[in-house]
Biopython code that builds the backbone (N, CA, C, O; Angstrom):
import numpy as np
from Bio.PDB.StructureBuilder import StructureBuilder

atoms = [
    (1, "UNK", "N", (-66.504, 17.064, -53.819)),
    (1, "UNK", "CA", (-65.849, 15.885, -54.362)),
    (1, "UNK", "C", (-65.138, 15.135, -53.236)),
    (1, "UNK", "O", (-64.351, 15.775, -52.539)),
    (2, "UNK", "N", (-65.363, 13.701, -52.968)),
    (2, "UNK", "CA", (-65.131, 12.987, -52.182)),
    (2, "UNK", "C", (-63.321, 12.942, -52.056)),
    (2, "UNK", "O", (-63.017, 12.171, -52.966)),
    (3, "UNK", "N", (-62.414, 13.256, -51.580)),
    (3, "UNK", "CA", (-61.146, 13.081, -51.266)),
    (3, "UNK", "C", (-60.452, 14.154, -51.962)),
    (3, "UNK", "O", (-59.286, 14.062, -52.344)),
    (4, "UNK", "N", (-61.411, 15.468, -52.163)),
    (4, "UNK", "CA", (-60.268, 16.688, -52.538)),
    (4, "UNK", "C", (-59.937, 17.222, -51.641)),
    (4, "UNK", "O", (-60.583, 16.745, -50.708)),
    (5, "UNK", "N", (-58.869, 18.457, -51.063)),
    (5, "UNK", "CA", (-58.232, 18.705, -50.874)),
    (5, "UNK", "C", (-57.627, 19.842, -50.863)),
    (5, "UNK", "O", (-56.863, 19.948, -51.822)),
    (6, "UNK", "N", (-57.649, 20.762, -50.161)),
    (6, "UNK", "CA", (-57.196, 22.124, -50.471)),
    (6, "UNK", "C", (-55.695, 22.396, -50.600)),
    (6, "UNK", "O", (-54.996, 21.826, -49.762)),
    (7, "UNK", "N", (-55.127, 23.103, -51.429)),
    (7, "UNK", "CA", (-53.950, 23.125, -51.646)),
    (7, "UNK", "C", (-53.095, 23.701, -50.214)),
    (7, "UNK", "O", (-51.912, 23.414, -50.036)),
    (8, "UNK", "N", (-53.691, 24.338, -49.485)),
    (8, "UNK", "CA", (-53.373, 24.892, -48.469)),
    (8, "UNK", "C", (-53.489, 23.577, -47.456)),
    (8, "UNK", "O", (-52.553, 23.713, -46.669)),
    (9, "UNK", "N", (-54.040, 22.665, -47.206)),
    (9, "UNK", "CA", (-54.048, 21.447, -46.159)),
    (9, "UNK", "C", (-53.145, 20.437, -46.891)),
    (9, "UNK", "O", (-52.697, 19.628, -46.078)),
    (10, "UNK", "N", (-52.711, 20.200, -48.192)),
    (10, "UNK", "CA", (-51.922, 19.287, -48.908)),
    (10, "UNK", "C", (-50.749, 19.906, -48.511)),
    (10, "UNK", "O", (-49.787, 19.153, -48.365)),
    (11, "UNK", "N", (-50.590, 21.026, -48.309)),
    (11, "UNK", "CA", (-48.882, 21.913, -48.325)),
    (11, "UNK", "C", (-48.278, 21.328, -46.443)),
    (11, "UNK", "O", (-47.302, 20.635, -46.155)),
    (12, "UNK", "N", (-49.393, 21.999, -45.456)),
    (12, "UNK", "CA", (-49.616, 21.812, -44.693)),
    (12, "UNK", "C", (-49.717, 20.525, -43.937)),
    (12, "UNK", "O", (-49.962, 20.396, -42.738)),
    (13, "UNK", "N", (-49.464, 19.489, -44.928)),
    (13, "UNK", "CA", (-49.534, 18.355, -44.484)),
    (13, "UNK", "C", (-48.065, 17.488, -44.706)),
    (13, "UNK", "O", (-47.721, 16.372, -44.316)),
    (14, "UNK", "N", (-47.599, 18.189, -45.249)),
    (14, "UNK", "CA", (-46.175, 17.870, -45.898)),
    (14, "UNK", "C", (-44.836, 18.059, -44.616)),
    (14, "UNK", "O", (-44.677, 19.020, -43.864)),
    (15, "UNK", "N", (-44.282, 17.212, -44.677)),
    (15, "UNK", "CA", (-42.858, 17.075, -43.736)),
    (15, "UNK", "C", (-41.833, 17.593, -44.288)),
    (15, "UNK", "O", (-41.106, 16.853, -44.951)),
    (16, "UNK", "N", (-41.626, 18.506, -44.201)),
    (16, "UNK", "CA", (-40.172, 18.790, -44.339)),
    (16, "UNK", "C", (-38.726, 18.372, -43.479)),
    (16, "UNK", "O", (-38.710, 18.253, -42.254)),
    (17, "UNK", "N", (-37.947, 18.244, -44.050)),
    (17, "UNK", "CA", (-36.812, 17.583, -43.291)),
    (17, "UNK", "C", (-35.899, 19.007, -42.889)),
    (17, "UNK", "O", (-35.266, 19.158, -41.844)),
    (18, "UNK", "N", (-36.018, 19.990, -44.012)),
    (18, "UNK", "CA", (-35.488, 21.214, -43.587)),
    (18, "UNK", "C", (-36.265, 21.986, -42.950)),
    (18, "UNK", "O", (-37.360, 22.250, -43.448)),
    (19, "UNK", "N", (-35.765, 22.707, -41.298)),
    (19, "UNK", "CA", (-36.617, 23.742, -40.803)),
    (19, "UNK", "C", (-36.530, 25.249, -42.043)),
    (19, "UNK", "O", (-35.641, 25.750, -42.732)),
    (20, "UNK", "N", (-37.795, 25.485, -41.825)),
    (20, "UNK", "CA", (-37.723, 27.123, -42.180)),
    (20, "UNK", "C", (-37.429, 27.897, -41.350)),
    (20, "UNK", "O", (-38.011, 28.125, -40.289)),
    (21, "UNK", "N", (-36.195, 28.513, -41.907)),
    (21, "UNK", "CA", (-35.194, 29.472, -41.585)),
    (21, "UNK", "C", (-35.449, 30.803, -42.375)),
    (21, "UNK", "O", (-35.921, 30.978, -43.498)),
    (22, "UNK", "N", (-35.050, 31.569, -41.559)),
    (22, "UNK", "CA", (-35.136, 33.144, -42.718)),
    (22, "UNK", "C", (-34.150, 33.433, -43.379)),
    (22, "UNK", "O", (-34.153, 34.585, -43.813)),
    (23, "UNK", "N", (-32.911, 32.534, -43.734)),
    (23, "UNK", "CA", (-32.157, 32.411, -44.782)),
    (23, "UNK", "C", (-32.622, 32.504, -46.230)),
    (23, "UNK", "O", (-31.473, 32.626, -46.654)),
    (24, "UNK", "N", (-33.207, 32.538, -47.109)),
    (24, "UNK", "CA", (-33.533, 32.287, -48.468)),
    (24, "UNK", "C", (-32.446, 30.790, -48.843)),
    (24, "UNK", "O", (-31.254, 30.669, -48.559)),
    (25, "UNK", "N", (-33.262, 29.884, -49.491)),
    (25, "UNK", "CA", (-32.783, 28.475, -49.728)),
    (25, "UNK", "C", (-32.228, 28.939, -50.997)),
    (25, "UNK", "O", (-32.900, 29.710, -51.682)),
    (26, "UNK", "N", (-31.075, 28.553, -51.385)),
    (26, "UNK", "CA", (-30.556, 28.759, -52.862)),
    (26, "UNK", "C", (-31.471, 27.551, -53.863)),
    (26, "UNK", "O", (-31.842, 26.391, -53.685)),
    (27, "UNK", "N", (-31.599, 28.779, -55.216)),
    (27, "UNK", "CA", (-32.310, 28.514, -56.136)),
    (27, "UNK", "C", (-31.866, 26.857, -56.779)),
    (27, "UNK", "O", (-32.803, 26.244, -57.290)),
    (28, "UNK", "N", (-30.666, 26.246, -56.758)),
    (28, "UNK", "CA", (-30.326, 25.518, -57.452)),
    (28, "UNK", "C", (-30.701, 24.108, -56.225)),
    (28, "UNK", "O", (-30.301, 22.957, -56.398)),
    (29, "UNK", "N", (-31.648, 24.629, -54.872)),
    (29, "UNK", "CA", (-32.055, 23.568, -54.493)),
    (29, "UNK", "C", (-33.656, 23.424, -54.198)),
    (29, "UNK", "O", (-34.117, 22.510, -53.514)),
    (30, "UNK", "N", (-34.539, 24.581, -54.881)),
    (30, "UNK", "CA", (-35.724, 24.617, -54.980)),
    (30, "UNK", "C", (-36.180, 23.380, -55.473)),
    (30, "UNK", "O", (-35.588, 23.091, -56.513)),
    (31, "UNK", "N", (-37.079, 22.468, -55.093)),
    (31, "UNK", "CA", (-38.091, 21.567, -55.303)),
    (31, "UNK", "C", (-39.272, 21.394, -55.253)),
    (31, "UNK", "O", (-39.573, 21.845, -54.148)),
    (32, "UNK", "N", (-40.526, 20.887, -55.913)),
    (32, "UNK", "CA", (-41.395, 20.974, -55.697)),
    (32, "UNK", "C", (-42.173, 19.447, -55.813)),
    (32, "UNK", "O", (-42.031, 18.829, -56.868)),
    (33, "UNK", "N", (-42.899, 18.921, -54.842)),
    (33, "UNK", "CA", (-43.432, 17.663, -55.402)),
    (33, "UNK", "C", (-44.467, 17.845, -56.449)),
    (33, "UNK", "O", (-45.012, 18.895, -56.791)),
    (34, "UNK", "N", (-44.656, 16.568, -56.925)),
    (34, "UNK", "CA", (-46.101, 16.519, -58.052)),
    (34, "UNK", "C", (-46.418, 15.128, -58.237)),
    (34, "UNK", "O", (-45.584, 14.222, -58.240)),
    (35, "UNK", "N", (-47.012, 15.066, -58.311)),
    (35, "UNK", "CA", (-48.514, 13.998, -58.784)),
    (35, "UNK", "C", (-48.070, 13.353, -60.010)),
    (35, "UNK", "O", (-48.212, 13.902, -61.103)),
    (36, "UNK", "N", (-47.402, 11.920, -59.831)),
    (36, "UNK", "CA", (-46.976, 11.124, -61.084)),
    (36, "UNK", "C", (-46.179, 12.264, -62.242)),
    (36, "UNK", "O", (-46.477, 12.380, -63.431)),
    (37, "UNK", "N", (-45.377, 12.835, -61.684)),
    (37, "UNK", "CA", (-44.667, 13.669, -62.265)),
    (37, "UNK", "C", (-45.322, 14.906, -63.515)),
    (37, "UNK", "O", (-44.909, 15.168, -64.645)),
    (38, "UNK", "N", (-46.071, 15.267, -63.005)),
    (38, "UNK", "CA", (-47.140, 15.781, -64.412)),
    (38, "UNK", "C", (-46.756, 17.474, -64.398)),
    (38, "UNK", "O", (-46.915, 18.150, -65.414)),
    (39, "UNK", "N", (-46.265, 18.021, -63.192)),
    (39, "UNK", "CA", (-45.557, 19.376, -62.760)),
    (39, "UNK", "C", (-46.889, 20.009, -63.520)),
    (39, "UNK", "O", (-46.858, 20.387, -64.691)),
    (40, "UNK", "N", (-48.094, 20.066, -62.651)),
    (40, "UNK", "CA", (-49.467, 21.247, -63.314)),
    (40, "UNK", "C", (-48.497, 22.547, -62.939)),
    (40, "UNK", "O", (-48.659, 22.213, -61.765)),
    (41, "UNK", "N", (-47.921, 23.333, -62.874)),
    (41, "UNK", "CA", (-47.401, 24.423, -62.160)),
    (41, "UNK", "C", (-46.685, 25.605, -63.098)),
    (41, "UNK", "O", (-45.998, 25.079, -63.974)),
    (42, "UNK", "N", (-46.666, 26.903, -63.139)),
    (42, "UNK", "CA", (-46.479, 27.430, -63.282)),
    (42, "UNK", "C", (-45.348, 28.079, -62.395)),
    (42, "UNK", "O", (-45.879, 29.176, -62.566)),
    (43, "UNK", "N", (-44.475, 28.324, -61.755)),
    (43, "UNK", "CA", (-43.769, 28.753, -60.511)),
    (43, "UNK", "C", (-43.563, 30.222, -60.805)),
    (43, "UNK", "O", (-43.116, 30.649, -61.869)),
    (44, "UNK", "N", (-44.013, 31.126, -59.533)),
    (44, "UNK", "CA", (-42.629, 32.227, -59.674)),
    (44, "UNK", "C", (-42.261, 32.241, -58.413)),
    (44, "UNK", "O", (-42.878, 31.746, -57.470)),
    (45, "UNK", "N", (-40.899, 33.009, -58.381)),
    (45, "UNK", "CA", (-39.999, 32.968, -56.942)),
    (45, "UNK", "C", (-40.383, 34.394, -56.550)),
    (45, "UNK", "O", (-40.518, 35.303, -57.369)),
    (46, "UNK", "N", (-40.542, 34.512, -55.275)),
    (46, "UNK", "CA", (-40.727, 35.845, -54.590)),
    (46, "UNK", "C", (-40.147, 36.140, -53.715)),
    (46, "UNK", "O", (-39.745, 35.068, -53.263)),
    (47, "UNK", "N", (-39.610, 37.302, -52.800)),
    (47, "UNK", "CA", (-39.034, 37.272, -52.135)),
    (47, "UNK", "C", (-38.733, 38.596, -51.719)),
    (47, "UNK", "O", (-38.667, 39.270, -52.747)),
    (48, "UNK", "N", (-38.452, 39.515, -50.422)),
    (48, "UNK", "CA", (-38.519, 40.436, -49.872)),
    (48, "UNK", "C", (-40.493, 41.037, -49.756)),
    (48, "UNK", "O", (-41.489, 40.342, -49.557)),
    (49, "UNK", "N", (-40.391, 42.369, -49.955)),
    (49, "UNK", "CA", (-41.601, 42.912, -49.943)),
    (49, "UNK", "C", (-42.901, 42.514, -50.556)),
    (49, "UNK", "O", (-44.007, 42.741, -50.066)),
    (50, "UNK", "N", (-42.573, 41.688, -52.057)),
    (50, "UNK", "CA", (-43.532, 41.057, -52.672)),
    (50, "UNK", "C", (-43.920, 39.830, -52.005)),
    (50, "UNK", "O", (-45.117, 39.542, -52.027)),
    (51, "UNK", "N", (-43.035, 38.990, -51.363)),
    (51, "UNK", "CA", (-43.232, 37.755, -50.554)),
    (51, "UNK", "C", (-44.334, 38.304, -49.453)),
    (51, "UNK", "O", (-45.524, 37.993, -49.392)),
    (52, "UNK", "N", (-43.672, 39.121, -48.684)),
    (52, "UNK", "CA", (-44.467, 39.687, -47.603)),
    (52, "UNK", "C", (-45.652, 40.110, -48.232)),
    (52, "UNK", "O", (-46.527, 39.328, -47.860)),
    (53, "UNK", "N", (-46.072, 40.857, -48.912)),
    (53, "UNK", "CA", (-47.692, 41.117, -49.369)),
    (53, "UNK", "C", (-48.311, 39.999, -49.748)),
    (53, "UNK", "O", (-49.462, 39.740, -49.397)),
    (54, "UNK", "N", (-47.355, 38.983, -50.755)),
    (54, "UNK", "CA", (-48.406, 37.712, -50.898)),
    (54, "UNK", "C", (-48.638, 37.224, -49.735)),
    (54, "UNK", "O", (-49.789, 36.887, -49.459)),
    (55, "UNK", "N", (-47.573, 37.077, -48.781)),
    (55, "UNK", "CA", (-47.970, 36.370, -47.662)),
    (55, "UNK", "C", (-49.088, 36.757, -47.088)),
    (55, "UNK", "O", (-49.742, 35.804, -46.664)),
    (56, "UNK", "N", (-49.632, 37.953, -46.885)),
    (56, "UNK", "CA", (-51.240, 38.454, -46.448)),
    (56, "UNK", "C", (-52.086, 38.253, -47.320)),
    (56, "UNK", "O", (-53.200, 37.882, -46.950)),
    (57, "UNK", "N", (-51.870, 38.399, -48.461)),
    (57, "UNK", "CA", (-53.320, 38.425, -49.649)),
    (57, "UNK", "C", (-53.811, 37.347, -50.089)),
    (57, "UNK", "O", (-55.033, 37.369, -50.237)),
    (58, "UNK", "N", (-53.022, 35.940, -50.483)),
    (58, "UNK", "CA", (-53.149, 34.914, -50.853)),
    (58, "UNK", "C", (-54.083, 33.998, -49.386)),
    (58, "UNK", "O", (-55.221, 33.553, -49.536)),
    (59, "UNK", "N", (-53.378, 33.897, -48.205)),
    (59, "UNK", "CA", (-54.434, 33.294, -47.487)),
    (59, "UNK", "C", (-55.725, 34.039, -47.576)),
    (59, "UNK", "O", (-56.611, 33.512, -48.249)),
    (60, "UNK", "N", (-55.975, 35.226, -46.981)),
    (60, "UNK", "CA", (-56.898, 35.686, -46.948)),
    (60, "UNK", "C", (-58.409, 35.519, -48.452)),
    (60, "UNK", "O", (-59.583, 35.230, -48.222)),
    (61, "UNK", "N", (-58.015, 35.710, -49.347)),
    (61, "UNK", "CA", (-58.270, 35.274, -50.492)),
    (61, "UNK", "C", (-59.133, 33.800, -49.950)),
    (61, "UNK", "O", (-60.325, 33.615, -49.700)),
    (62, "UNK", "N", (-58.074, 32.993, -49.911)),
    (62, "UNK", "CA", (-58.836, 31.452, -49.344)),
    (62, "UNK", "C", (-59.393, 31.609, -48.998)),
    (62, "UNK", "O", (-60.363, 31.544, -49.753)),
    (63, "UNK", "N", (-59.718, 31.952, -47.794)),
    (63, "UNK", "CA", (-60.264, 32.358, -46.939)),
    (63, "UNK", "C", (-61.940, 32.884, -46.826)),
    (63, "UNK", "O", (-62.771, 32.606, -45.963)),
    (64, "UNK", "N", (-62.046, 33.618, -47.867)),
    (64, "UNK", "CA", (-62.842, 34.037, -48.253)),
    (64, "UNK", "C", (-63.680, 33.453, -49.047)),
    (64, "UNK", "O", (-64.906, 33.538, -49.116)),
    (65, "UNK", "N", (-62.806, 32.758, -49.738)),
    (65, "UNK", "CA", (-63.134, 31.409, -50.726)),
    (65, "UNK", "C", (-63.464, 32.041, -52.073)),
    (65, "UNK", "O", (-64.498, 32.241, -52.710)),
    (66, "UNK", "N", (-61.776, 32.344, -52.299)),
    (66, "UNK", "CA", (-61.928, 33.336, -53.525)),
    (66, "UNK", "C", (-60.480, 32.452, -54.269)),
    (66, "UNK", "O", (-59.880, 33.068, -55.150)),
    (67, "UNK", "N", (-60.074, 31.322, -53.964)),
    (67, "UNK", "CA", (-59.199, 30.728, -54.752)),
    (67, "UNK", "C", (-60.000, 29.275, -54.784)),
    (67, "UNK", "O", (-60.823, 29.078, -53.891)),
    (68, "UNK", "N", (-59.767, 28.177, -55.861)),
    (68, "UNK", "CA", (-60.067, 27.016, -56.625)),
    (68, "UNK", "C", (-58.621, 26.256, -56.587)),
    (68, "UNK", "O", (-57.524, 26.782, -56.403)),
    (69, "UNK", "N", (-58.920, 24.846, -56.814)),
    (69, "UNK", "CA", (-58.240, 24.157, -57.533)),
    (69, "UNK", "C", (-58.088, 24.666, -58.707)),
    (69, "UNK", "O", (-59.015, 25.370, -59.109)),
    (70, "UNK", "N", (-56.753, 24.446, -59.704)),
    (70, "UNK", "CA", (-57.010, 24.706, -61.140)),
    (70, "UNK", "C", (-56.575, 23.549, -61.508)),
    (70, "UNK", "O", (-56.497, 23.636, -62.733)),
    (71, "UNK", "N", (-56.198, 22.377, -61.151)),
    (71, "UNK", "CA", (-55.657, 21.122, -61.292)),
    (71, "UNK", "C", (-56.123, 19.870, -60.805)),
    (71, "UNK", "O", (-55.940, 19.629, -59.611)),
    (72, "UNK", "N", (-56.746, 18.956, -61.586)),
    (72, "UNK", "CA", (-57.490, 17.765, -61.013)),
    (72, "UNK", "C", (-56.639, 16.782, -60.922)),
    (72, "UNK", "O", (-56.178, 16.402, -61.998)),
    (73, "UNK", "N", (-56.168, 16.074, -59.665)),
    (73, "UNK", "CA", (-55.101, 14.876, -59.133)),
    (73, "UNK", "C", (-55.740, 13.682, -60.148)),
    (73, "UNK", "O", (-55.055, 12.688, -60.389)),
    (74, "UNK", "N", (-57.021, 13.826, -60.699)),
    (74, "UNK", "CA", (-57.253, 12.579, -61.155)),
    (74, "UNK", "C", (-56.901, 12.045, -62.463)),
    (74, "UNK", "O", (-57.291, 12.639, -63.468)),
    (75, "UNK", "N", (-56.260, 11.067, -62.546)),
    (75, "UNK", "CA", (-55.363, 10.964, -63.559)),
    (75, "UNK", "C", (-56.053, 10.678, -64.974)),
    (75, "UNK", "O", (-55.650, 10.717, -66.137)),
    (76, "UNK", "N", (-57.426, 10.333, -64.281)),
    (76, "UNK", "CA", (-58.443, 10.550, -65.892)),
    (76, "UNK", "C", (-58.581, 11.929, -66.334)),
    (76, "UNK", "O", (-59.264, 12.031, -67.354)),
    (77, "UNK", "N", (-58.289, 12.633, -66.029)),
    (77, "UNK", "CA", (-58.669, 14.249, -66.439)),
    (77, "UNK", "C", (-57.379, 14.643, -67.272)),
    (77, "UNK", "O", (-57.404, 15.432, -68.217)),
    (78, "UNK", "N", (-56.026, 13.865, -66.707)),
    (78, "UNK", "CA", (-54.802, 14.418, -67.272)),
    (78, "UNK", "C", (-55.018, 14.369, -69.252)),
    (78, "UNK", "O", (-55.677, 13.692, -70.040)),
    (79, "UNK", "N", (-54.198, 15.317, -69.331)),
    (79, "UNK", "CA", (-54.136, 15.666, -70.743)),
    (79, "UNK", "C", (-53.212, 15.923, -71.303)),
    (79, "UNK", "O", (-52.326, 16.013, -70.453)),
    (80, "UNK", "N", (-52.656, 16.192, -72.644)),
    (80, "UNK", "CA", (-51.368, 16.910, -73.358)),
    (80, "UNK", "C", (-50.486, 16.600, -72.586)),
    (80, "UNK", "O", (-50.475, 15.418, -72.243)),
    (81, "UNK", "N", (-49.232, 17.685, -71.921)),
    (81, "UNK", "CA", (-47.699, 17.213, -71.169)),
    (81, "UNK", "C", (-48.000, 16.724, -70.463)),
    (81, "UNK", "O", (-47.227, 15.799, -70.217)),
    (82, "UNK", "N", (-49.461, 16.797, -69.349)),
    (82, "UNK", "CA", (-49.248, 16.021, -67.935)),
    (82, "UNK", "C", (-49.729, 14.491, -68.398)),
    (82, "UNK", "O", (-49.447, 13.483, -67.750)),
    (83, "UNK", "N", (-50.342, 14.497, -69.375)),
    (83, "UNK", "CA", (-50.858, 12.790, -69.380)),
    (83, "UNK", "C", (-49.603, 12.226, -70.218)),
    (83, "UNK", "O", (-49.729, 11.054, -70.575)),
    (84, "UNK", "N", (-48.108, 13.049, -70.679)),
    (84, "UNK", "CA", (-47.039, 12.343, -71.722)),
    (84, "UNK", "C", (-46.720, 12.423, -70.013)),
    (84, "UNK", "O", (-47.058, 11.357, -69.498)),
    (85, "UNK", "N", (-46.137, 13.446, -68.959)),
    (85, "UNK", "CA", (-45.371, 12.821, -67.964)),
    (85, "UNK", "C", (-45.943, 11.987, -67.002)),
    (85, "UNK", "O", (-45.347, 11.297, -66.175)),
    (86, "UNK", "N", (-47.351, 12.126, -67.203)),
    (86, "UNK", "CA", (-47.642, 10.857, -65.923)),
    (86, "UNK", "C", (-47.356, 9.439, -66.348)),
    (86, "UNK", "O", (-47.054, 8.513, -65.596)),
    (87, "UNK", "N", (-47.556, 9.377, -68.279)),
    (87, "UNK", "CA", (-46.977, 7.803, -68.527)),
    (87, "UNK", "C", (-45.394, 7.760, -68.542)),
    (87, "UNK", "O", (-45.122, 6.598, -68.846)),
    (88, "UNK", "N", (-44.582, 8.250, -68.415)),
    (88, "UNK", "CA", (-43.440, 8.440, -68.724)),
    (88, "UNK", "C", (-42.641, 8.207, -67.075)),
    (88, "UNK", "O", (-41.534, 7.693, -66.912)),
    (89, "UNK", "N", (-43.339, 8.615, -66.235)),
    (89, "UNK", "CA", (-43.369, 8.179, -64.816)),
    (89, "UNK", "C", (-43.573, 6.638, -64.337)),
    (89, "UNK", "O", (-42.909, 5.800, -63.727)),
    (90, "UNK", "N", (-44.921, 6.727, -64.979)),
    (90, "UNK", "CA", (-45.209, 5.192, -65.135)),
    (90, "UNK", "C", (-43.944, 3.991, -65.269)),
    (90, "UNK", "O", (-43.522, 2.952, -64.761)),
    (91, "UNK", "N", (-43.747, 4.801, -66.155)),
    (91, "UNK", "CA", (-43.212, 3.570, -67.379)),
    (91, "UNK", "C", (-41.638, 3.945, -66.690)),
    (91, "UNK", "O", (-41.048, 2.870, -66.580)),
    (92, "UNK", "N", (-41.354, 4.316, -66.528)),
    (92, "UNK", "CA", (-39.961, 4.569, -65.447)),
    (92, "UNK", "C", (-40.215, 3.930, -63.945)),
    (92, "UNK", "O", (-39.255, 3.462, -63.333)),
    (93, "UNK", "N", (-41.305, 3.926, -63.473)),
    (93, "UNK", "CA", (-41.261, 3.685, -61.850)),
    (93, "UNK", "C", (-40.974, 1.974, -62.214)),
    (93, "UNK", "O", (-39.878, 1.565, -61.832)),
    (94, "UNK", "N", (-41.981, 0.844, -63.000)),
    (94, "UNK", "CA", (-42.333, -0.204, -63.461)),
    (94, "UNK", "C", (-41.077, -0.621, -64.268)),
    (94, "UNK", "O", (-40.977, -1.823, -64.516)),
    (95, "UNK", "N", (-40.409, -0.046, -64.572)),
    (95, "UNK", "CA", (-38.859, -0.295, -65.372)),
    (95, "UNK", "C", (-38.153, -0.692, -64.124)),
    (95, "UNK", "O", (-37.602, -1.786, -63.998)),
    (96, "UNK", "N", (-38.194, 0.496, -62.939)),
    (96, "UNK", "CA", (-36.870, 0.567, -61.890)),
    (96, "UNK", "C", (-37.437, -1.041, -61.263)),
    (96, "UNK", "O", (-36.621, -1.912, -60.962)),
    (97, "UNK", "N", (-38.378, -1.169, -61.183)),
    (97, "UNK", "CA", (-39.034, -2.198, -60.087)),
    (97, "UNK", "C", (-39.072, -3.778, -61.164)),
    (97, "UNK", "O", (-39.442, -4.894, -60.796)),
    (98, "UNK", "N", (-38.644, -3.437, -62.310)),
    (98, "UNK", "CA", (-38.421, -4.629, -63.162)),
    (98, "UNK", "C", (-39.594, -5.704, -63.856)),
    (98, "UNK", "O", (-39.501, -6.891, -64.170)),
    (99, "UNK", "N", (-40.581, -4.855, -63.932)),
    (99, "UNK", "CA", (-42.343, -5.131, -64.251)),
    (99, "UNK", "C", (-42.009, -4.796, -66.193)),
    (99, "UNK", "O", (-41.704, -3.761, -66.785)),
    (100, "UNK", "N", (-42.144, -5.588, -66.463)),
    (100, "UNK", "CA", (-41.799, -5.401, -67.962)),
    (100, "UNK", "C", (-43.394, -4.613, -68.538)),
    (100, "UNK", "O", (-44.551, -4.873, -68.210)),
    (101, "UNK", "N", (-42.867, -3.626, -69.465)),
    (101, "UNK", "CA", (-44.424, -2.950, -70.138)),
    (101, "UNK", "C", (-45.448, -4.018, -70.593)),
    (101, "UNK", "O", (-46.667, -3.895, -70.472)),
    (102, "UNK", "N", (-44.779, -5.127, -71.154)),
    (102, "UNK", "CA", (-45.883, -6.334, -71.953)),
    (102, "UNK", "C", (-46.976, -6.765, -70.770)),
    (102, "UNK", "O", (-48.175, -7.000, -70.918)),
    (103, "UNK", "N", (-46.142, -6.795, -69.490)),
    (103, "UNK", "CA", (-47.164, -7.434, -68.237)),
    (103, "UNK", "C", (-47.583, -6.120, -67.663)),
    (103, "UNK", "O", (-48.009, -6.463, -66.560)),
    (104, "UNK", "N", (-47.706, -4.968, -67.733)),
    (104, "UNK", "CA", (-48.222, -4.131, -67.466)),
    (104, "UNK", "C", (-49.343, -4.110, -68.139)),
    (104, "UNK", "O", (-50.414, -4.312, -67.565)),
    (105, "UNK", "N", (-49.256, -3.835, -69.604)),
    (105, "UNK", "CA", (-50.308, -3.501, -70.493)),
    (105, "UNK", "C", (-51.273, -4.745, -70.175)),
    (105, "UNK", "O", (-52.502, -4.762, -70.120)),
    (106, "UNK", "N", (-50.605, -5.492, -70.035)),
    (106, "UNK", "CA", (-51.725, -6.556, -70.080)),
    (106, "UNK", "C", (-52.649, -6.449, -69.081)),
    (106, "UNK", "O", (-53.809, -6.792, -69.311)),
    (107, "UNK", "N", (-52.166, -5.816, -67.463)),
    (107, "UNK", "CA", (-53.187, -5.842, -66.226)),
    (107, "UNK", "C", (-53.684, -4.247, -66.674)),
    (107, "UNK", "O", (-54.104, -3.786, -65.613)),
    (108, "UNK", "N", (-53.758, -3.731, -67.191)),
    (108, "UNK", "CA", (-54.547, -2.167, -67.862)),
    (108, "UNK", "C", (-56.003, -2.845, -67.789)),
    (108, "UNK", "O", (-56.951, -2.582, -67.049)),
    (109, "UNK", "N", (-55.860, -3.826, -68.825)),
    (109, "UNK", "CA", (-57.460, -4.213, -69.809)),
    (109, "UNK", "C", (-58.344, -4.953, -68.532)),
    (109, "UNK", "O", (-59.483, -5.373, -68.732)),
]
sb = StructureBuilder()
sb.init_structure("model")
sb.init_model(0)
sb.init_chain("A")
sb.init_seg("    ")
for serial, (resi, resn, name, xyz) in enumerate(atoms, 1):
    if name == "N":
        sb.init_residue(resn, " ", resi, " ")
    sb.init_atom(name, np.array(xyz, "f"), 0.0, 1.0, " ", f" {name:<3s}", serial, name[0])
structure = sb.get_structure()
């Protein structure tokens, strides 16, 4: 598929403003980006010995080419919660920027 993307080169491609440190980041400042706000994700937090084993098994896995996308960026595919938060994004970004919904809907058709 023309402009996909491995989750591993999308991560990898990302700037962080914070260096990684071997501190553990407190939980109440965990973030994650997403795609017109649609959060495909499931999260769990890991950390000590379990971190360290994923950290070997999960690349390797790739690697092998034993992990997939499970999430299509394309916003025709979205469905159920992610297609209520990708309009809900929408319709919030086009609010802040002062694009009224009537002249929106209208450039849709």
């Amino acid at each position: 598929m023309p402009g996909l993307m491995l989750f591993r080169d999308v991560v990898g491609e990302r700037h962080s403003v914070r260096s990684f440190l071997l501190q553990p980041v407190p939980e109440e400042l965990l973030r994650s980006p997403s795609n017109c706000n649609t959060q495909p994700w499931q999260t769990h937090i890991v950390s000590g010995a379990k971190r360290d084993a994923l950290n070997k098994v999960i690349p390797a896995a790739d690697d092998a080419g034993q992990l997939t996308p499970d999430f299509s960026f394309d916003t025709r595919d979205f469905h159920g919660v992610y297609r209520e938060r990708y309009k809900d994004q929408g319709a919030a970004y086009y609010q802040a920027i002062g694009v009224k919904r009537e002249a929106f809907e209208q450039h849709r058709d």
